[in-house]
C-alpha positions in Angstrom: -30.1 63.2 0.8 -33.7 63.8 -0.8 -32.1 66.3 -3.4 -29.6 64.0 -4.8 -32.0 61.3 -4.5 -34.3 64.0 -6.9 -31.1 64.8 -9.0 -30.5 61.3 -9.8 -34.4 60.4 -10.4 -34.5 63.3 -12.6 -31.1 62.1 -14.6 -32.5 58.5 -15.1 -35.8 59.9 -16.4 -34.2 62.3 -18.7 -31.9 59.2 -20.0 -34.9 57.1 -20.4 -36.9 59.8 -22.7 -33.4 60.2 -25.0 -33.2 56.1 -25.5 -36.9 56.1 -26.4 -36.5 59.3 -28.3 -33.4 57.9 -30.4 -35.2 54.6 -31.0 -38.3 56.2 -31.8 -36.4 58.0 -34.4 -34.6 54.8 -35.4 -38.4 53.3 -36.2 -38.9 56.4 -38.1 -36.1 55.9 -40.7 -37.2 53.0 -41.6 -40.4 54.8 -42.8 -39.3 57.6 -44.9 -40.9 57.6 -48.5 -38.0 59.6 -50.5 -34.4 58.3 -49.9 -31.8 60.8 -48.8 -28.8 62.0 -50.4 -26.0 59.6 -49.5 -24.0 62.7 -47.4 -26.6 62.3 -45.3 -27.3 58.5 -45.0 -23.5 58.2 -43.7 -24.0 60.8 -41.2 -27.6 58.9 -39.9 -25.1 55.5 -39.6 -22.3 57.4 -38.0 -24.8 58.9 -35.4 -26.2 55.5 -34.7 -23.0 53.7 -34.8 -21.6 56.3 -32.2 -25.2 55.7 -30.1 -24.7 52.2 -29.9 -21.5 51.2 -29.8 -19.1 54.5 -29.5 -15.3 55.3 -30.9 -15.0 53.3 -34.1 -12.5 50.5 -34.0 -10.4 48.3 -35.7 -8.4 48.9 -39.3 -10.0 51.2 -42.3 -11.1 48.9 -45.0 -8.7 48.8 -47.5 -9.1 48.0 -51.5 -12.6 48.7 -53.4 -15.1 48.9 -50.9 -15.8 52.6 -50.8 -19.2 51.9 -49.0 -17.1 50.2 -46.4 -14.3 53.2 -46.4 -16.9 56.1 -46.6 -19.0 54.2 -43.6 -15.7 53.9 -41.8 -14.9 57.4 -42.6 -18.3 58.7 -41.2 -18.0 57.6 -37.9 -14.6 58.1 -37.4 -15.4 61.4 -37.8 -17.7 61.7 -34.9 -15.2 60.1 -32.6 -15.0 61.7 -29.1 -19.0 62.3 -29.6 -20.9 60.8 -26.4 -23.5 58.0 -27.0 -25.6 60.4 -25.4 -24.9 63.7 -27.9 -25.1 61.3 -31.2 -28.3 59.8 -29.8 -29.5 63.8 -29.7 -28.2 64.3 -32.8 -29.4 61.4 -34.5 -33.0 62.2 -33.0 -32.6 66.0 -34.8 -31.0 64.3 -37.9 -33.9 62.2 -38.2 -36.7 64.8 -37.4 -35.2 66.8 -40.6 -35.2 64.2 -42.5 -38.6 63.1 -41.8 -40.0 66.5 -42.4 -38.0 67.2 -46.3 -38.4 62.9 -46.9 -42.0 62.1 -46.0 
């Protein structure tokens, strides 16, 4: 009993350092000095759209609004990704980011 109790303190605490991590790095894009390329913008809101609320839904926009269709686009593209792996990647996403855009 004492080493699943340990197995399941030690899964909440890594949990807990990934949400502060991701919104640590959330904070963080808000800070950058130098925009980045729009490729890589999309891929920042797909990762934090897949973080926060999972499998895109409902219907592609339709007609002019390419920022709407590539944003759709992007995270389509990560669906199947677990909140917990797009947090991770938006954390590494963002650390590269910071380092070429600050």
């Amino acid at each position: 009993m004492v080493d699943c109790q340990l197995t399941m303190d030690f899964f909440i605490y890594k949990i807990m350092a990934l949400i502060d991590d991701f919104n640590a790095a959330v904070s963080k894009s808000k800070d950058l000095t130098k925009r980045p390329s729009n490729e890589e913008l999309l891929d920042l809101y797909a990762l934090f759209k897949q973080a926060t609320d999972g499998d895109v839904s409902g219907d592609r926009p339709g007609g002019f609004d390419f920022k709407a269709i590539a944003k759709f686009d992007a995270w389509a593209n990560k669906k199947g990704l677990s909140k917990d792996q797009a947090m991770t990647d938006y954390v590494s996403l963002m650390n590269r980011l910071q380092a070429a855009y600050s």
